[in-house]
PDB file of N, CA, C and O in Angstrom:
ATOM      1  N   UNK A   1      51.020  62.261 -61.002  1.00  0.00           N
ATOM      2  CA  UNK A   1      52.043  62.452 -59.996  1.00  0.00           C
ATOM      3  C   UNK A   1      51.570  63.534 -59.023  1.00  0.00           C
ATOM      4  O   UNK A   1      51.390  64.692 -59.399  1.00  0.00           O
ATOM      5  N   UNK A   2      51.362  63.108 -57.694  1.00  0.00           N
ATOM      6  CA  UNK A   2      51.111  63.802 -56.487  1.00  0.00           C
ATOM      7  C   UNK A   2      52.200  64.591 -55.664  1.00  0.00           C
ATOM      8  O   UNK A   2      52.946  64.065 -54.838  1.00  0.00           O
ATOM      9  N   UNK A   3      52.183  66.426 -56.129  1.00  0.00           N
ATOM     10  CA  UNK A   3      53.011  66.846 -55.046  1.00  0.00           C
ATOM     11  C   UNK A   3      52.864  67.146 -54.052  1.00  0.00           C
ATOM     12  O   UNK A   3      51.789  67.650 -53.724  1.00  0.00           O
ATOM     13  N   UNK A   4      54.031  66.936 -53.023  1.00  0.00           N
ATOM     14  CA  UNK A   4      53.439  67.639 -51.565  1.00  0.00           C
ATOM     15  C   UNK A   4      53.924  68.571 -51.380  1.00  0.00           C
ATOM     16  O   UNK A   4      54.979  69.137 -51.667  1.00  0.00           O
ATOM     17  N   UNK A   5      52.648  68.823 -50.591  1.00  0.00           N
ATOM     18  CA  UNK A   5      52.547  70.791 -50.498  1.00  0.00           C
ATOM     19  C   UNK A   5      53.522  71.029 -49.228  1.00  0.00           C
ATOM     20  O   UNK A   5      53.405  70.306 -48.238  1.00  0.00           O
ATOM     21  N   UNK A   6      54.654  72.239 -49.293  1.00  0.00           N
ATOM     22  CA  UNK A   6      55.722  72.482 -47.902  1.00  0.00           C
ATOM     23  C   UNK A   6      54.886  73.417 -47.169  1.00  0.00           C
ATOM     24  O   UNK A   6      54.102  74.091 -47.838  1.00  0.00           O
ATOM     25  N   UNK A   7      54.917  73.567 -45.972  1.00  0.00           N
ATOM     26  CA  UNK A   7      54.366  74.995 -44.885  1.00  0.00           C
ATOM     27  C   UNK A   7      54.981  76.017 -45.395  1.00  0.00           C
ATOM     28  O   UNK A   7      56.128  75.837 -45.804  1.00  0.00           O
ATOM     29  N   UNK A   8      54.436  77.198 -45.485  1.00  0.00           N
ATOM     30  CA  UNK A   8      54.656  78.201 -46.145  1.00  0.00           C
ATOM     31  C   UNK A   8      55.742  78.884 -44.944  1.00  0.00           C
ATOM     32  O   UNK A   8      56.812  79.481 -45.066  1.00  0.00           O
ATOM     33  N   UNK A   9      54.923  78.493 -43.748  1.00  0.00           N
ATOM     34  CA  UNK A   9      55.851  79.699 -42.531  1.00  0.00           C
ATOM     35  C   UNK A   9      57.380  78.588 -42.356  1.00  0.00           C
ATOM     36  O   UNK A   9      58.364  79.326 -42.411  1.00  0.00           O
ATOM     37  N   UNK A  10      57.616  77.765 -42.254  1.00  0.00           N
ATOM     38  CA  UNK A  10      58.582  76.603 -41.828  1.00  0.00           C
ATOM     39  C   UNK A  10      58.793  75.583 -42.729  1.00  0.00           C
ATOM     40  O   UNK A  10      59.286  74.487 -42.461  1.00  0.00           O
ATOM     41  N   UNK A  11      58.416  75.960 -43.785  1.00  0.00           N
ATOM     42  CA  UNK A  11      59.261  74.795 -45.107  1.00  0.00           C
ATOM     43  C   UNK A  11      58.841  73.231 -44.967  1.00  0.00           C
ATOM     44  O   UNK A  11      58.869  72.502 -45.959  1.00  0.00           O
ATOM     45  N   UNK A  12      58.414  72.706 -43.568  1.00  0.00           N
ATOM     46  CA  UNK A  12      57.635  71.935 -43.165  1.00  0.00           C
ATOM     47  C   UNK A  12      56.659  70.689 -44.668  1.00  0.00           C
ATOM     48  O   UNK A  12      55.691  71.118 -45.295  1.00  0.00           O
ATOM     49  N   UNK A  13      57.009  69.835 -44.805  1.00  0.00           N
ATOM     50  CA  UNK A  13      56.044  69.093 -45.345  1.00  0.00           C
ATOM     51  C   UNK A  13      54.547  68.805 -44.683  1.00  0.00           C
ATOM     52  O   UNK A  13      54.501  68.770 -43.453  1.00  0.00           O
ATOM     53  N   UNK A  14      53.309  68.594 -45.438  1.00  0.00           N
ATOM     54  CA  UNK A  14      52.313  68.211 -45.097  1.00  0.00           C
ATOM     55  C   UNK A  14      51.765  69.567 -44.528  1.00  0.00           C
ATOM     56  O   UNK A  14      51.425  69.934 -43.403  1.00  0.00           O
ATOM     57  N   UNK A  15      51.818  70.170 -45.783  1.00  0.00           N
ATOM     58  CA  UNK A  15      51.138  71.908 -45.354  1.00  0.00           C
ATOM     59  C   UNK A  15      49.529  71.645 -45.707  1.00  0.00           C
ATOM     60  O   UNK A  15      49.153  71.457 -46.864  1.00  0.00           O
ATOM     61  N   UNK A  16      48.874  71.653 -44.873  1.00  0.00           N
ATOM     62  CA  UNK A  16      46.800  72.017 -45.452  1.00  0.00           C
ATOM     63  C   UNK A  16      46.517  72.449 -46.669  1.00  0.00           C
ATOM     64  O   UNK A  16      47.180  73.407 -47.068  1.00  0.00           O
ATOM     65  N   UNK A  17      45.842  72.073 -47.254  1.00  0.00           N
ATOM     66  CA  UNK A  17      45.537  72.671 -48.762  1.00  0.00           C
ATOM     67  C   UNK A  17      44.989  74.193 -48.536  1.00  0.00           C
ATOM     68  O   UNK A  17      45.341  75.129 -49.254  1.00  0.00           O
ATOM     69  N   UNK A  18      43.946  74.330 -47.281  1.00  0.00           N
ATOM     70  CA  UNK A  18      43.355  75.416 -47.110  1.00  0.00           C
ATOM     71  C   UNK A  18      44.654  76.667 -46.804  1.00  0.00           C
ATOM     72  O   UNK A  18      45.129  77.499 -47.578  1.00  0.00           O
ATOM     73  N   UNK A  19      44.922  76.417 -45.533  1.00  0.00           N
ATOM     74  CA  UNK A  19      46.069  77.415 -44.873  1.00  0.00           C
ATOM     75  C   UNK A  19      47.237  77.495 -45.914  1.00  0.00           C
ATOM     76  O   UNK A  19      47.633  78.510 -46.488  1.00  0.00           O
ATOM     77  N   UNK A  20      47.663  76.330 -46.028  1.00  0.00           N
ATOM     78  CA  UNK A  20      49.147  76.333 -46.476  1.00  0.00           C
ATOM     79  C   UNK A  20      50.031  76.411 -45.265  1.00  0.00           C
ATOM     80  O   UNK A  20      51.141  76.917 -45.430  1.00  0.00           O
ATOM     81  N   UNK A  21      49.736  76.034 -44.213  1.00  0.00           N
ATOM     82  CA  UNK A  21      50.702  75.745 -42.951  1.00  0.00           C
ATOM     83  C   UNK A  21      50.758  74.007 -42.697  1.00  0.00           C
ATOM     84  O   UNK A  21      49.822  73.225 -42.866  1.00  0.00           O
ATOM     85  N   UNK A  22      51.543  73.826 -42.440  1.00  0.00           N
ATOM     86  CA  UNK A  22      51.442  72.651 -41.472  1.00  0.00           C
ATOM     87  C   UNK A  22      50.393  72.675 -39.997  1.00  0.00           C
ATOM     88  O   UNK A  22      49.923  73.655 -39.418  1.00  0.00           O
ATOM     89  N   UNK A  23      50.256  71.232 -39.681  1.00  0.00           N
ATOM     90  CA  UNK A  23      49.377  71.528 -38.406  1.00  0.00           C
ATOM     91  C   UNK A  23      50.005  72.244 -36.834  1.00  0.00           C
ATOM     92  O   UNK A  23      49.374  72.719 -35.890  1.00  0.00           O
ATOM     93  N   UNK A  24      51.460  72.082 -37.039  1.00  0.00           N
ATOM     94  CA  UNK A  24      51.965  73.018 -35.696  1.00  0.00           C
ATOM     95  C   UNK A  24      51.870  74.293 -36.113  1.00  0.00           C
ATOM     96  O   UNK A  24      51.503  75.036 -35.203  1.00  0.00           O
ATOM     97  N   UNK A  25      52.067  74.851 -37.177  1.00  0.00           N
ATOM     98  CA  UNK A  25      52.356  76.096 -37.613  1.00  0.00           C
ATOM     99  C   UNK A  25      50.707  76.703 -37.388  1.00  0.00           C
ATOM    100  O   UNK A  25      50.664  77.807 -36.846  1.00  0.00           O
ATOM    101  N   UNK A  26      49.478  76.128 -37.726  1.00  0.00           N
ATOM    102  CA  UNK A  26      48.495  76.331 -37.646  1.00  0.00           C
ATOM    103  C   UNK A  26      47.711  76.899 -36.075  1.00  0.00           C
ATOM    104  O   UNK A  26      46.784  77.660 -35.799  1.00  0.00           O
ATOM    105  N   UNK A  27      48.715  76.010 -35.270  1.00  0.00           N
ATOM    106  CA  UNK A  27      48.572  75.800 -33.850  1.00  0.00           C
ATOM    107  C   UNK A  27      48.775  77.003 -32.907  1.00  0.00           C
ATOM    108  O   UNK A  27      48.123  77.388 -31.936  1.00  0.00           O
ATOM    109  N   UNK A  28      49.931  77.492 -33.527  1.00  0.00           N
ATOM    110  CA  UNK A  28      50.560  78.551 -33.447  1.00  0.00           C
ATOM    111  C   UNK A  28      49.882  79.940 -33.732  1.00  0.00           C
ATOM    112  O   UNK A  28      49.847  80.808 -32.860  1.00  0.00           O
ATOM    113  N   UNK A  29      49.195  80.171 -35.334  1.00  0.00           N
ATOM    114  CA  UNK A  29      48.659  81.039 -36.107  1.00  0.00           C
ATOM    115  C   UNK A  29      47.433  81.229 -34.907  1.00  0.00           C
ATOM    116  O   UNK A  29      47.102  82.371 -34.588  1.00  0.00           O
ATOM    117  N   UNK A  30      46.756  79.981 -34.238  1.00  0.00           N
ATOM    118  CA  UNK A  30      45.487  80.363 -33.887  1.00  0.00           C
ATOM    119  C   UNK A  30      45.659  80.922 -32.539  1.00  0.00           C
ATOM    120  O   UNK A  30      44.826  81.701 -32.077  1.00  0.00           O
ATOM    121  N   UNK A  31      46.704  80.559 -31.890  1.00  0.00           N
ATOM    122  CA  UNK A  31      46.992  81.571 -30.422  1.00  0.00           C
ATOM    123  C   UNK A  31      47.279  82.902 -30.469  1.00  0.00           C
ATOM    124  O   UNK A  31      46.946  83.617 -29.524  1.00  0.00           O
ATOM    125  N   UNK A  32      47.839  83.345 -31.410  1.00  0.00           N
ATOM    126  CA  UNK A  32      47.621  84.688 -31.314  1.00  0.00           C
ATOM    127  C   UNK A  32      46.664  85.850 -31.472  1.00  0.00           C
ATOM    128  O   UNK A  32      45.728  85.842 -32.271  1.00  0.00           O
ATOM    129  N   UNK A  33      46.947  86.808 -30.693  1.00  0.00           N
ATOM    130  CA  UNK A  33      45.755  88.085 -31.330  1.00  0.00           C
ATOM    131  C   UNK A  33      45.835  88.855 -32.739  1.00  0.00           C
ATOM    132  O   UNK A  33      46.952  89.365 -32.665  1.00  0.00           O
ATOM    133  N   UNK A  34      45.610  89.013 -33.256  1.00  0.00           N
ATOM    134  CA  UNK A  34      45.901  89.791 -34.827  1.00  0.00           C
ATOM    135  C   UNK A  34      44.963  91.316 -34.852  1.00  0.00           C
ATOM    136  O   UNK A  34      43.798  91.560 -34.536  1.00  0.00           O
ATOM    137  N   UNK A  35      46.226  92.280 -35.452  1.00  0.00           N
ATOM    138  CA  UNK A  35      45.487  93.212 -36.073  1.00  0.00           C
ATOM    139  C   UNK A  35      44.550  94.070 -34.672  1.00  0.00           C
ATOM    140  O   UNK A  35      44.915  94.410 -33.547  1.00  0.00           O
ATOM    141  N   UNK A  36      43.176  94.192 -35.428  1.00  0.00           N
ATOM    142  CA  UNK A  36      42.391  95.021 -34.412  1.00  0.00           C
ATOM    143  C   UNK A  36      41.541  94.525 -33.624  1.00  0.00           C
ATOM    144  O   UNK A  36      40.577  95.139 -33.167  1.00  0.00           O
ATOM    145  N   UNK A  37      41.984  92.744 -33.280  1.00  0.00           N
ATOM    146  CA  UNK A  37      41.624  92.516 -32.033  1.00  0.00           C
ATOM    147  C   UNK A  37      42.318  93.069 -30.552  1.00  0.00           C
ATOM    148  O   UNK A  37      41.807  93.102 -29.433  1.00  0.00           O
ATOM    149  N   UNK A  38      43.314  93.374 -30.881  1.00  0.00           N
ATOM    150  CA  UNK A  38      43.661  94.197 -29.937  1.00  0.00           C
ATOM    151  C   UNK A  38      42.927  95.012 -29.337  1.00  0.00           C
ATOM    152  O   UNK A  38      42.615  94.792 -28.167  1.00  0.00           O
ATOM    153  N   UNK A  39      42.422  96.305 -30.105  1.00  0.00           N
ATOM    154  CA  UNK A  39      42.156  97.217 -29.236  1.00  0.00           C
ATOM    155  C   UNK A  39      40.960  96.488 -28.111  1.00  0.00           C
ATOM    156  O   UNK A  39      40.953  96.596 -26.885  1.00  0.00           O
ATOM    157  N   UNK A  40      39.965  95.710 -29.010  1.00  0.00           N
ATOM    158  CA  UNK A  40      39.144  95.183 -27.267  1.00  0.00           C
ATOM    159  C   UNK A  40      39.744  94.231 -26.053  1.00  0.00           C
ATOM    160  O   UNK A  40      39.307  93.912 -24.947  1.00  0.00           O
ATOM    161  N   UNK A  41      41.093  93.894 -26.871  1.00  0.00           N
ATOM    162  CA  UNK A  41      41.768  93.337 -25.815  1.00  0.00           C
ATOM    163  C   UNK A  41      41.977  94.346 -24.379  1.00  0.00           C
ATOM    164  O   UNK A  41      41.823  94.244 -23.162  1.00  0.00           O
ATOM    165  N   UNK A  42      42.448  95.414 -25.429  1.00  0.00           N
ATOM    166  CA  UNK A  42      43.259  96.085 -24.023  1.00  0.00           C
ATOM    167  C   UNK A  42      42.107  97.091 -23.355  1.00  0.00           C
ATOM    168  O   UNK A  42      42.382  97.924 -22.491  1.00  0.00           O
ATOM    169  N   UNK A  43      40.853  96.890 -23.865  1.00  0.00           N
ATOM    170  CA  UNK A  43      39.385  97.518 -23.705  1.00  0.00           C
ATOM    171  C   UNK A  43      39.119  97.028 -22.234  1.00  0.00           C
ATOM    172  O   UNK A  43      38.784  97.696 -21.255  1.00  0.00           O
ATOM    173  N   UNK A  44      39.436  95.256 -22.380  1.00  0.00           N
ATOM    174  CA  UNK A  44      38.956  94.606 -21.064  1.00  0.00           C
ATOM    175  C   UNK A  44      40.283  94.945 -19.725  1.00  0.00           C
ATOM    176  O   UNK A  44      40.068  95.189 -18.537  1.00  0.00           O
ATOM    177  N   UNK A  45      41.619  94.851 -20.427  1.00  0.00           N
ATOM    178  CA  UNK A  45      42.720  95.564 -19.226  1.00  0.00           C
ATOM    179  C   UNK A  45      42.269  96.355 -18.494  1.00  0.00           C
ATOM    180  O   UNK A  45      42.463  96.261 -17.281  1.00  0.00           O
ATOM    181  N   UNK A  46      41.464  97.458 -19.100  1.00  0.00           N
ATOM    182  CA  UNK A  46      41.773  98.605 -18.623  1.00  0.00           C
ATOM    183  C   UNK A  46      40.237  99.139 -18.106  1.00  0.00           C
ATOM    184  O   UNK A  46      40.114 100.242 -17.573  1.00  0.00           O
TER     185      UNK A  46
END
């Protein structure tokens, strides 16, 4: 018996084995900046 895995962020069925997101939730995860990419973000602002 095969369970399916929910998105961890949105309860979402058909979460990735790897991530544990679904593919919008994934979509999402990869547009943002995280953590201490920032600081060279705001390296190039300024």
């Amino acid at each position: 018996m095969e369970r399916e895995t929910k998105c961890i962020e949105c309860n979402g069925f058909d979460a990735n084995k790897e991530s544990g997101l679904c593919d919008a939730c994934e979509n999402i995860e990869l547009r943002k900046i995280n953590g201490l990419l920032y600081l060279p973000a705001i390296g190039l602002i300024l």
